[in-house]
VMD Tcl script that builds the backbone (N, CA, C; Angstrom):
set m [mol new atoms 453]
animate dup $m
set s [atomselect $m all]
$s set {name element resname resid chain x y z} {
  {N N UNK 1 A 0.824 -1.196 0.000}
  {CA C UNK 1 A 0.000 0.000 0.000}
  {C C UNK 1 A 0.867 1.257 0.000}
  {N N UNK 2 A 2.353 1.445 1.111}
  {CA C UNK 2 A 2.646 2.548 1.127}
  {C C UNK 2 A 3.447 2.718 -0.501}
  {N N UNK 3 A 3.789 1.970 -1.255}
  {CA C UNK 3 A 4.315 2.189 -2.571}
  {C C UNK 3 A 3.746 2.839 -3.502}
  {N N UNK 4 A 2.631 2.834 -2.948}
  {CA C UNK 4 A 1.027 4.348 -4.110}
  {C C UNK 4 A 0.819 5.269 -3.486}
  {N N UNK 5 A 2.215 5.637 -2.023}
  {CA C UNK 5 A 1.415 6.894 -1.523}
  {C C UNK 5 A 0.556 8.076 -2.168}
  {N N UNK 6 A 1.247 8.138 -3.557}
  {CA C UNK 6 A 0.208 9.316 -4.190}
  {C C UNK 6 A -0.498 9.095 -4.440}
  {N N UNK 7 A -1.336 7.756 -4.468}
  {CA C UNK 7 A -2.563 7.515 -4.565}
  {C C UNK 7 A -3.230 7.302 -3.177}
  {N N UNK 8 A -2.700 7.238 -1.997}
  {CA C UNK 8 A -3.761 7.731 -0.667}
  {C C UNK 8 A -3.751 8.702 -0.072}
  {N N UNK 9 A -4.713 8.761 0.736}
  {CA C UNK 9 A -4.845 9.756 1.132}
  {C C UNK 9 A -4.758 9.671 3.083}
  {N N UNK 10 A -4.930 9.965 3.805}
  {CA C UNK 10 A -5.053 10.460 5.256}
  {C C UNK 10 A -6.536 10.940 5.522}
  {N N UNK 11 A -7.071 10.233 6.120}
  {CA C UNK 11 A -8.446 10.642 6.794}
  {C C UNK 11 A -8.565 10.782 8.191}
  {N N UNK 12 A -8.104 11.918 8.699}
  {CA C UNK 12 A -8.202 12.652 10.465}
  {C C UNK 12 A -9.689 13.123 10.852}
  {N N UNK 13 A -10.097 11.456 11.408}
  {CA C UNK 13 A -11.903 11.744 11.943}
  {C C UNK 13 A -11.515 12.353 13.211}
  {N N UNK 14 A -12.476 13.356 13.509}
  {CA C UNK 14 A -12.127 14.196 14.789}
  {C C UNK 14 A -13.881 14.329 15.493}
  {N N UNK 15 A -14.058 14.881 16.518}
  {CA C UNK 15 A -15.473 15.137 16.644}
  {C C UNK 15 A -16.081 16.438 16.401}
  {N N UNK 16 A -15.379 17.552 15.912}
  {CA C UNK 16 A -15.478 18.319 14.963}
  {C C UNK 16 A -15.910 18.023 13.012}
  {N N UNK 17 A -15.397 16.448 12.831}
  {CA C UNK 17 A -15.728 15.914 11.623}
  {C C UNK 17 A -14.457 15.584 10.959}
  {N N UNK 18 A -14.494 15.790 10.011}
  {CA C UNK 18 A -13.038 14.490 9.103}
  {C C UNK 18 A -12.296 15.752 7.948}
  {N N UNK 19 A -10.725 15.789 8.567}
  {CA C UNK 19 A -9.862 16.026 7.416}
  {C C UNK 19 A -9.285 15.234 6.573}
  {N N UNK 20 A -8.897 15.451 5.474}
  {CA C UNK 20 A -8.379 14.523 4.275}
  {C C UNK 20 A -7.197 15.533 4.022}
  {N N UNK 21 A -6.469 14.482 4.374}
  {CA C UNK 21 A -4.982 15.323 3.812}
  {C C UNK 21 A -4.080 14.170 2.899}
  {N N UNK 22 A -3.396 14.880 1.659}
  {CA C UNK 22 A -3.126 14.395 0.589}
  {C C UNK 22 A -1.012 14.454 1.198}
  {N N UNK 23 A -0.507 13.640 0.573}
  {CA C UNK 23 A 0.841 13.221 0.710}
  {C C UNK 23 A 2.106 13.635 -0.437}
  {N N UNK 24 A 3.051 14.295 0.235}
  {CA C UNK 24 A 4.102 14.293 -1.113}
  {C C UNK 24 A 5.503 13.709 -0.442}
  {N N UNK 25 A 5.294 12.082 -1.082}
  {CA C UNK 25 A 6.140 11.401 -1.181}
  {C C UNK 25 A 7.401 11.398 -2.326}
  {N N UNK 26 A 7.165 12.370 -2.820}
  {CA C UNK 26 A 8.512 12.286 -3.900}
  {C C UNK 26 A 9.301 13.533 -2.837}
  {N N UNK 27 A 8.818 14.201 -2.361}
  {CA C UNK 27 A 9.599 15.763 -0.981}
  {C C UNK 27 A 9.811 14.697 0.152}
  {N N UNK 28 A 9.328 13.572 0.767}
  {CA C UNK 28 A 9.784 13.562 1.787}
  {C C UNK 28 A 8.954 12.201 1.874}
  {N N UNK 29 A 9.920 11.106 1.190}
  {CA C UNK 29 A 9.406 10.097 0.912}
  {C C UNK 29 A 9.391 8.905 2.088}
  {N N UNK 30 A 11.017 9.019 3.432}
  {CA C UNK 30 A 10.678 8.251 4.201}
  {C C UNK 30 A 9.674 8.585 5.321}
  {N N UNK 31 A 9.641 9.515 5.684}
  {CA C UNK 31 A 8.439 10.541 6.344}
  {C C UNK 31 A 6.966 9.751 6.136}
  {N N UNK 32 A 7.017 10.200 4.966}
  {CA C UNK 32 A 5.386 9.409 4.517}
  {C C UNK 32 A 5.264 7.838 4.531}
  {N N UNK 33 A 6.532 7.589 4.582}
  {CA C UNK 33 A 6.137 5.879 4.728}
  {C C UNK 33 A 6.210 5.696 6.141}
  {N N UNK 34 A 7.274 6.380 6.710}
  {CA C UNK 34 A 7.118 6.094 8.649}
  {C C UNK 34 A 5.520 6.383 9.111}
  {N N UNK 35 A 4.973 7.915 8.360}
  {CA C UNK 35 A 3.538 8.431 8.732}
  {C C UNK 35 A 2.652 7.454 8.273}
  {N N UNK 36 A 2.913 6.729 7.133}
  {CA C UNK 36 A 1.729 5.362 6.888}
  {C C UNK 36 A 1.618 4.103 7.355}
  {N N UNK 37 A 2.626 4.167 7.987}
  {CA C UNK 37 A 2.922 2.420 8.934}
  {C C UNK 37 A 1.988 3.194 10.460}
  {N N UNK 38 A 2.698 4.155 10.580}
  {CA C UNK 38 A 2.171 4.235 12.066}
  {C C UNK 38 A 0.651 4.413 12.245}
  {N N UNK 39 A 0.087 5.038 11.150}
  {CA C UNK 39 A -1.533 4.431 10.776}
  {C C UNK 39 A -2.086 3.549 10.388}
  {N N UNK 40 A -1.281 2.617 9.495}
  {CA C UNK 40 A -1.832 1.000 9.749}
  {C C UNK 40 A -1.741 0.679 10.901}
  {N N UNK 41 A -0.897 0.682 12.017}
  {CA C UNK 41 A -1.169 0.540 13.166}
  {C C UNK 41 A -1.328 0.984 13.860}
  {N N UNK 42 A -2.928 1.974 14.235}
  {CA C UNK 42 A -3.746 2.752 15.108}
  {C C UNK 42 A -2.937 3.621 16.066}
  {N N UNK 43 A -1.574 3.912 15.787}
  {CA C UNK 43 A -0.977 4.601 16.366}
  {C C UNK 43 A -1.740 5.814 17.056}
  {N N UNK 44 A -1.846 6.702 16.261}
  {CA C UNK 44 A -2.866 7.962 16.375}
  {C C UNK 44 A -4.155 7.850 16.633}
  {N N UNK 45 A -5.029 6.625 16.719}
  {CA C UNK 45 A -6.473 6.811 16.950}
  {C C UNK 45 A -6.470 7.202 18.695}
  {N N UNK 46 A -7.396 7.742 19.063}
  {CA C UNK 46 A -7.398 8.082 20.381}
  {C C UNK 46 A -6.492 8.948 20.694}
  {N N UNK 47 A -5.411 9.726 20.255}
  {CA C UNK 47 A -4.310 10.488 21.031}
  {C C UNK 47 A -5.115 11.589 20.943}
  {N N UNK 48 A -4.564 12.453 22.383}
  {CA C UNK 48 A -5.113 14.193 21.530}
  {C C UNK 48 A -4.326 14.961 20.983}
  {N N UNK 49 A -4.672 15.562 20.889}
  {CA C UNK 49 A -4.320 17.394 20.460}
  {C C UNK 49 A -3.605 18.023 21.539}
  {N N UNK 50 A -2.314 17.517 21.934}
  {CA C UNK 50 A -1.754 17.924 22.951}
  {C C UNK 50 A -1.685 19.808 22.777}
  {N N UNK 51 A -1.555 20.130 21.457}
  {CA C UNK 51 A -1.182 21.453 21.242}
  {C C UNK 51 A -1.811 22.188 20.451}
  {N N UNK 52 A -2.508 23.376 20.674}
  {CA C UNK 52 A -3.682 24.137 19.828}
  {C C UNK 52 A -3.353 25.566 20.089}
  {N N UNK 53 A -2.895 25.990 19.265}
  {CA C UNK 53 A -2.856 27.290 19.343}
  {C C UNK 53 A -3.185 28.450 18.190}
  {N N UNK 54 A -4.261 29.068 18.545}
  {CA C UNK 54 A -5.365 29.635 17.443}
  {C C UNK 54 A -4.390 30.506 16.363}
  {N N UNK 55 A -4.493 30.220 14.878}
  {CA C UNK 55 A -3.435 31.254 13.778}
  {C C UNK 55 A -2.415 30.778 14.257}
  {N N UNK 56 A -2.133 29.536 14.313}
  {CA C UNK 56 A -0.913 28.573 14.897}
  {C C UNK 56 A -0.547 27.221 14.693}
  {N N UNK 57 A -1.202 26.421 14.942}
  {CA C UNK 57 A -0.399 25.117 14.725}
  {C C UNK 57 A -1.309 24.412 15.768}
  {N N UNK 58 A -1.487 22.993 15.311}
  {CA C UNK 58 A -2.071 21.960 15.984}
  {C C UNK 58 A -1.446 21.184 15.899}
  {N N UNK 59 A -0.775 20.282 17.480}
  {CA C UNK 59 A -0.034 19.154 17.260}
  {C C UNK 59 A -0.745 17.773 18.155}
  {N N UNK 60 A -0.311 16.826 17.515}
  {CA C UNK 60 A -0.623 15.606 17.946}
  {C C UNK 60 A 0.472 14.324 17.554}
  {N N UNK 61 A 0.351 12.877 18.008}
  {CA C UNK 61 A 1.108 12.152 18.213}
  {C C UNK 61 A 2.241 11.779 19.314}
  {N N UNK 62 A 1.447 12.449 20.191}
  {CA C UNK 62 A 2.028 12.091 21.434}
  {C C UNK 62 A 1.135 11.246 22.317}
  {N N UNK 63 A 2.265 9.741 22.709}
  {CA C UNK 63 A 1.145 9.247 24.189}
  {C C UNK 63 A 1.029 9.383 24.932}
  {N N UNK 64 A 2.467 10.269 25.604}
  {CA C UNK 64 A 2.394 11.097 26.991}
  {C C UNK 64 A 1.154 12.079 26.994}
  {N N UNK 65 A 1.015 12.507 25.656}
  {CA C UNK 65 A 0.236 13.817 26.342}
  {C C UNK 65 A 1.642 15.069 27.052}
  {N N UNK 66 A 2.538 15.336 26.957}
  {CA C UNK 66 A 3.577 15.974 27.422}
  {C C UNK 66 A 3.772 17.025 26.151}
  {N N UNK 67 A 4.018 16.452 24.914}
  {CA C UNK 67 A 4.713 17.334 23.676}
  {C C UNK 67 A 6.054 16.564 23.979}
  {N N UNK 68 A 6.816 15.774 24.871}
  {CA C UNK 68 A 8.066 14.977 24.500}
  {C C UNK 68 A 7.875 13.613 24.152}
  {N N UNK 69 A 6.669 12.965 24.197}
  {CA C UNK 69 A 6.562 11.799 23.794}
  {C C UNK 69 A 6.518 11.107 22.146}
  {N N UNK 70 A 6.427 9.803 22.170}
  {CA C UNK 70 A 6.399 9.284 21.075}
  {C C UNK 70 A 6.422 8.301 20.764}
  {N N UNK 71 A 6.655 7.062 19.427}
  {CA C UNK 71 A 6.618 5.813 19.044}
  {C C UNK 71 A 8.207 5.128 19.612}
  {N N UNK 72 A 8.774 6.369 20.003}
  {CA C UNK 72 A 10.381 5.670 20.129}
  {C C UNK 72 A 11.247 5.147 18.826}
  {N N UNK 73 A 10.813 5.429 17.734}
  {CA C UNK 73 A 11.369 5.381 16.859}
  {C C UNK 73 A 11.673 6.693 15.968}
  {N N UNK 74 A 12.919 7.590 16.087}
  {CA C UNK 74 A 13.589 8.566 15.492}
  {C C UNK 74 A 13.069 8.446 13.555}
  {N N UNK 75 A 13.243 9.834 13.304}
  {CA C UNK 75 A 13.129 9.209 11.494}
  {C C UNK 75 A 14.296 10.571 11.300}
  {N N UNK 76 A 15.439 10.091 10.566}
  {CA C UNK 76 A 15.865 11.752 9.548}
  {C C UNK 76 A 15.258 12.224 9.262}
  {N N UNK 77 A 15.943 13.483 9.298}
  {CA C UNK 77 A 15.009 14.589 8.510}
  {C C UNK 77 A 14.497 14.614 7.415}
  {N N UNK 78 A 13.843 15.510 6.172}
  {CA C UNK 78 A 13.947 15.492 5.098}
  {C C UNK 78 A 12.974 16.930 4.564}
  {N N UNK 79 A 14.085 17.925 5.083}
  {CA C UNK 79 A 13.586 19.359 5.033}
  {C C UNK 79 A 13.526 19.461 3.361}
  {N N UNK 80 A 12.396 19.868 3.276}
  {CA C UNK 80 A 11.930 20.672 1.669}
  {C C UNK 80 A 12.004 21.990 1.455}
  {N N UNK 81 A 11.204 22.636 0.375}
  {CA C UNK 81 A 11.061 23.882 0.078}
  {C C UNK 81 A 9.134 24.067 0.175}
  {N N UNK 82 A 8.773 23.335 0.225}
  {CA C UNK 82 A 7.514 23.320 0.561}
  {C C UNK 82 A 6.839 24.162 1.374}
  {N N UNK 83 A 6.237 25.132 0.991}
  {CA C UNK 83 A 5.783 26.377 1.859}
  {C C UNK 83 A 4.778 26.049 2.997}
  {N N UNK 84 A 4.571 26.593 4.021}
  {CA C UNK 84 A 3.789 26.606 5.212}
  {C C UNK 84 A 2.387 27.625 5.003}
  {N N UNK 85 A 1.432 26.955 4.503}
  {CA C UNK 85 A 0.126 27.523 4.798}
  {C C UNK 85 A -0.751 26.801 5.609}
  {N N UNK 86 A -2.068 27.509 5.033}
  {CA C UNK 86 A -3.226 26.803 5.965}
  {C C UNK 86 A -3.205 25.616 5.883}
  {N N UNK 87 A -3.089 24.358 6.351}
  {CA C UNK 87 A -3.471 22.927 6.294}
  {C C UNK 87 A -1.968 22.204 6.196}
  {N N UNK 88 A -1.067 22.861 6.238}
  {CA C UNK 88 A 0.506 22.208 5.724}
  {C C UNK 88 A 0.542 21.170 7.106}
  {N N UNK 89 A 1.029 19.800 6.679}
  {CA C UNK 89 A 1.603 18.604 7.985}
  {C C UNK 89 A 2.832 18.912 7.925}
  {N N UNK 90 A 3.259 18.677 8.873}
  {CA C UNK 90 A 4.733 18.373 8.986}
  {C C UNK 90 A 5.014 18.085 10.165}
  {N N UNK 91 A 6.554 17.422 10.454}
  {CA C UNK 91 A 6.854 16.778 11.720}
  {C C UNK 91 A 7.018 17.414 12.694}
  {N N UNK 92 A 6.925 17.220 13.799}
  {CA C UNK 92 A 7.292 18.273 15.135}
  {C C UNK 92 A 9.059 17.346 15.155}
  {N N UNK 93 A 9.396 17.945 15.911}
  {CA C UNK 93 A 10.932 18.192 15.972}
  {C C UNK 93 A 11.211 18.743 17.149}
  {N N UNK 94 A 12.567 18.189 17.891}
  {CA C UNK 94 A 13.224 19.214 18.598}
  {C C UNK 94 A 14.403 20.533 17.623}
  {N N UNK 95 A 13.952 21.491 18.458}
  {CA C UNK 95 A 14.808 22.338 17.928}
  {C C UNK 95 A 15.813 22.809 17.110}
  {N N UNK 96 A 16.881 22.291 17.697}
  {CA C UNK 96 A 18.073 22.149 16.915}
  {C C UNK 96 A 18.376 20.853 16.582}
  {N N UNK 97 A 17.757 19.791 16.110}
  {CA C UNK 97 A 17.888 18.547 15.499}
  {C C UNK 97 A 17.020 18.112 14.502}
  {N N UNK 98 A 17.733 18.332 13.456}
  {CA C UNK 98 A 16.366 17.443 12.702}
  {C C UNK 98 A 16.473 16.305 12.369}
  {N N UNK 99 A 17.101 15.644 12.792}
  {CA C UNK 99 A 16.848 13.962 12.604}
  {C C UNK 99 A 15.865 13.571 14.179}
  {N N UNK 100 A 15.335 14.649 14.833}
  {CA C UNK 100 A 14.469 14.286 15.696}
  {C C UNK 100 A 13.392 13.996 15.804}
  {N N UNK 101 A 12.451 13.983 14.776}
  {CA C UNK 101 A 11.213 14.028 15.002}
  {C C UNK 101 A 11.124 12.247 14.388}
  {N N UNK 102 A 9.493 11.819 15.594}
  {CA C UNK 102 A 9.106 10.417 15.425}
  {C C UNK 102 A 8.006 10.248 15.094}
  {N N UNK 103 A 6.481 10.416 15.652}
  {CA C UNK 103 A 5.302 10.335 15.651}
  {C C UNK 103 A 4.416 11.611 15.148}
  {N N UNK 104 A 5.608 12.823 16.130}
  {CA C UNK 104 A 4.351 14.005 16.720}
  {C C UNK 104 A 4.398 14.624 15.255}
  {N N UNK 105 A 3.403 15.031 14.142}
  {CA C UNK 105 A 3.153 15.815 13.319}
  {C C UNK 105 A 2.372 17.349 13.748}
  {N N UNK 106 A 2.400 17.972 13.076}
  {CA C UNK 106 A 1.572 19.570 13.381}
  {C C UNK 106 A 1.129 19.408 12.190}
  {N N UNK 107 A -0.262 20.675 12.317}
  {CA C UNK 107 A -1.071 20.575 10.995}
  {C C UNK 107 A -0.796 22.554 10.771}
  {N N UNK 108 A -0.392 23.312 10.042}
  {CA C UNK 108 A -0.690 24.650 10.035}
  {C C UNK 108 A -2.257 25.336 9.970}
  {N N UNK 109 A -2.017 26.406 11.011}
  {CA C UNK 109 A -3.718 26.736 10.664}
  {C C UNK 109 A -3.598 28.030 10.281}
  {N N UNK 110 A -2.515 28.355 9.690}
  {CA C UNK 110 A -2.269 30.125 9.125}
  {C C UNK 110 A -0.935 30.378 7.963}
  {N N UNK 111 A -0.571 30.983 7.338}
  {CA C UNK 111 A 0.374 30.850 6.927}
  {C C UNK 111 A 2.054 31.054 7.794}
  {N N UNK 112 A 2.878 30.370 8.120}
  {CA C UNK 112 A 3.917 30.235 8.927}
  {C C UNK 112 A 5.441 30.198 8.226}
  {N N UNK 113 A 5.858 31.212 7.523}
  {CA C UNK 113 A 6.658 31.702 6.871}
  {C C UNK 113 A 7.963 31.321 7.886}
  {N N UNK 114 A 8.115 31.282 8.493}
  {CA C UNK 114 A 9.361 31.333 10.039}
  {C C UNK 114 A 9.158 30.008 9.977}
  {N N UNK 115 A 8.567 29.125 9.674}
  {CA C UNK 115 A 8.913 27.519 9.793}
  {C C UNK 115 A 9.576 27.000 8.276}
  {N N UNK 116 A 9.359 28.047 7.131}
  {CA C UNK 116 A 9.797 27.374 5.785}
  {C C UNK 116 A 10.832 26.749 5.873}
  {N N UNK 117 A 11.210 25.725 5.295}
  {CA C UNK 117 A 12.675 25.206 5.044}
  {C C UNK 117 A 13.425 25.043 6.471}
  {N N UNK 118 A 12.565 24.811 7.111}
  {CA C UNK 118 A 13.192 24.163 8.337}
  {C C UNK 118 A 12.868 22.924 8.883}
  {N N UNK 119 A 11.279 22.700 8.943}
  {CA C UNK 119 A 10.490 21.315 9.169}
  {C C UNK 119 A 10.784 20.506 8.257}
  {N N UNK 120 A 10.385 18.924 8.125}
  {CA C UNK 120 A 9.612 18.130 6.803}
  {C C UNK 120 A 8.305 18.427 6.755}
  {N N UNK 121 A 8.205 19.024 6.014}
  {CA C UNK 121 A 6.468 18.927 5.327}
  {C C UNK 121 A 6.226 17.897 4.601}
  {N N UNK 122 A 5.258 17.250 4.685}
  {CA C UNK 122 A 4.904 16.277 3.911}
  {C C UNK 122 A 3.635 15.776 3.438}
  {N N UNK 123 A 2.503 16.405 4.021}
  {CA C UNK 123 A 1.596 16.343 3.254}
  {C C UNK 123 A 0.529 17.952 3.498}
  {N N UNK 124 A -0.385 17.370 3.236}
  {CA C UNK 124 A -1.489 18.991 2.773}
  {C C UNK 124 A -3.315 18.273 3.210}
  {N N UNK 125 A -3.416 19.302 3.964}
  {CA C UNK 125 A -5.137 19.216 4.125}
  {C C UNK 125 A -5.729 19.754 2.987}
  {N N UNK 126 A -6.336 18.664 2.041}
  {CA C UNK 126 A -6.912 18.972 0.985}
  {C C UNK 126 A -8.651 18.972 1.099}
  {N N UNK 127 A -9.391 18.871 2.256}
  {CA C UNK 127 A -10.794 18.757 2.491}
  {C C UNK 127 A -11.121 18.646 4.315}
  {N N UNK 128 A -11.459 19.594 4.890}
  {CA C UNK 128 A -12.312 19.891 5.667}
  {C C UNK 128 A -11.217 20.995 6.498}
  {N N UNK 129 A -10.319 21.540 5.981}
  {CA C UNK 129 A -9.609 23.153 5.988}
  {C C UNK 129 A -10.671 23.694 7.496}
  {N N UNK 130 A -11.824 23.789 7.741}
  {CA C UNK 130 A -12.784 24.817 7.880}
  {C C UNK 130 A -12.903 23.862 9.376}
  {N N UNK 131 A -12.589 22.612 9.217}
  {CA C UNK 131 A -13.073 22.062 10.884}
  {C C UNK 131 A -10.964 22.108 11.623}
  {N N UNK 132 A -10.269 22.620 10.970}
  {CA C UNK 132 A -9.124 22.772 11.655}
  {C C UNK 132 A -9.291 23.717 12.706}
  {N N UNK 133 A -9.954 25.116 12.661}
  {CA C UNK 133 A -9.965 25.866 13.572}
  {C C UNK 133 A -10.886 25.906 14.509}
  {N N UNK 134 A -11.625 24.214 14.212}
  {CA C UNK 134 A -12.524 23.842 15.706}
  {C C UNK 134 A -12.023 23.032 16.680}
  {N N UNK 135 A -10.519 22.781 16.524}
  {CA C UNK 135 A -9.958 21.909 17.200}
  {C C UNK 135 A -9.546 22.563 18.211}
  {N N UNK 136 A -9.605 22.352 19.631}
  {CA C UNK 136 A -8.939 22.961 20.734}
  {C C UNK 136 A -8.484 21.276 21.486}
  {N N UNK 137 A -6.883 22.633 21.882}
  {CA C UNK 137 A -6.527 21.119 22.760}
  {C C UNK 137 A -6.700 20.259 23.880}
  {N N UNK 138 A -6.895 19.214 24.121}
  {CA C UNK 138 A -7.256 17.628 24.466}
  {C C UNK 138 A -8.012 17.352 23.457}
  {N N UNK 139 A -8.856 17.397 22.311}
  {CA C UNK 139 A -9.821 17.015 21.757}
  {C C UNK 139 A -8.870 15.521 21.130}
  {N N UNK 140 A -9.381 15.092 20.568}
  {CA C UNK 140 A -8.976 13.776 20.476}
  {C C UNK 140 A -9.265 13.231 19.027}
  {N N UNK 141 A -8.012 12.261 18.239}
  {CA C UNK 141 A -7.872 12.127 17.089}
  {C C UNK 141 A -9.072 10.967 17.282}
  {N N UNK 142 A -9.825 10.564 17.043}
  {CA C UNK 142 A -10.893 9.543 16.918}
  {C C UNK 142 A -10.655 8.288 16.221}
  {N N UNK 143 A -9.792 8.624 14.685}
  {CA C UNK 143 A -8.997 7.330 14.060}
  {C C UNK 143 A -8.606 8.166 12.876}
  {N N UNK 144 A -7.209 7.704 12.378}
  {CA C UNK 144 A -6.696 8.186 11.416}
  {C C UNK 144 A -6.753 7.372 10.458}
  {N N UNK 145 A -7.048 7.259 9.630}
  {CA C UNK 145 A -6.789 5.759 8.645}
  {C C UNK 145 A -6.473 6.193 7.059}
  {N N UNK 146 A -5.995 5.096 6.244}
  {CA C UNK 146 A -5.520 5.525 4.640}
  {C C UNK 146 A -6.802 5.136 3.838}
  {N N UNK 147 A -6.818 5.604 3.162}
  {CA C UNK 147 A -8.006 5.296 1.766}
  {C C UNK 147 A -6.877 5.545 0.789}
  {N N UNK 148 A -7.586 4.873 -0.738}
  {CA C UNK 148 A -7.308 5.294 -1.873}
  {C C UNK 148 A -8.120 6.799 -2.526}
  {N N UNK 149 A -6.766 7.752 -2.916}
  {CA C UNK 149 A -7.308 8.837 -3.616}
  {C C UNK 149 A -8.154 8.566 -4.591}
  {N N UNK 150 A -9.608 9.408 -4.860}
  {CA C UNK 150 A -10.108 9.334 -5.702}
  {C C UNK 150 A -9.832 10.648 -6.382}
  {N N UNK 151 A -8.862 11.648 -6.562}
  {CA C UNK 151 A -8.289 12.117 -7.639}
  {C C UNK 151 A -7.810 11.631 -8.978}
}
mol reanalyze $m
mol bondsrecalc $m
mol representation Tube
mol addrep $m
């Protein structure tokens, strides 16, 4: 399955309702395969929204619930040129490391020019944009799962 990433997609059911975010595996190809294993295995269903901050950024993939937690498995980096707008994924990270980030992704909810070319971005909210800024944090990922794009 993960060998057609451009043919799936990401479906983030929330109780606000369901984002669909689309993947660019040719920018940041082990990224998207670490991000599609860890949703074949329910990694993310049930976690929250450890982090919400309005014209900011929503993060999740943590099991602490802390913002330091994770799968325990590190991925390299794989910083792009891929610009930061409304709906942009990309990995959370410590600071000055980018071979740090494991689980925790952020979703952009504004345009974030000061993150360009520093994160991996790797995929894009291509359908329900409009329930991102109903998310406040604890709310809870409900189940993340892959479909095939019907693009």
């Amino acid at each position: 399955m993960q060998e057609n990433a451009t043919k799936q997609v990401a479906i983030l059911k929330t109780i606000h309702g369901n984002i669909k975010i689309k993947f660019y595996p040719q920018e940041a190809p082990n990224t998207v395969k670490r991000f599609m294993t860890l949703v074949e295995q329910g990694f993310y269903d049930g976690l929250p929204f450890h982090r919400a901050v309005p014209n900011f950024i929503l993060q999740t993939g943590d099991p602490t619930n802390t913002g330091s937690g994770g799968s325990g498995q590190k991925i390299k980096g794989e910083v792009n040129s891929i610009q930061h707008i409304k709906g942009t994924v990309g990995m959370a990270r410590s600071e000055n490391d980018n071979d740090s980030a494991d689980s925790q992704f952020y979703i952009s909810l504004s345009t974030l020019s000061q993150l360009d070319g520093k994160n991996t971005v790797f995929g894009q909210v291509i359908q329900g944009e409009e329930i991102l800024d109903k998310i406040s944090q604890g709310d809870k990922v409900l189940s993340l799962s892959l479909e095939a794009s019907k693009d």
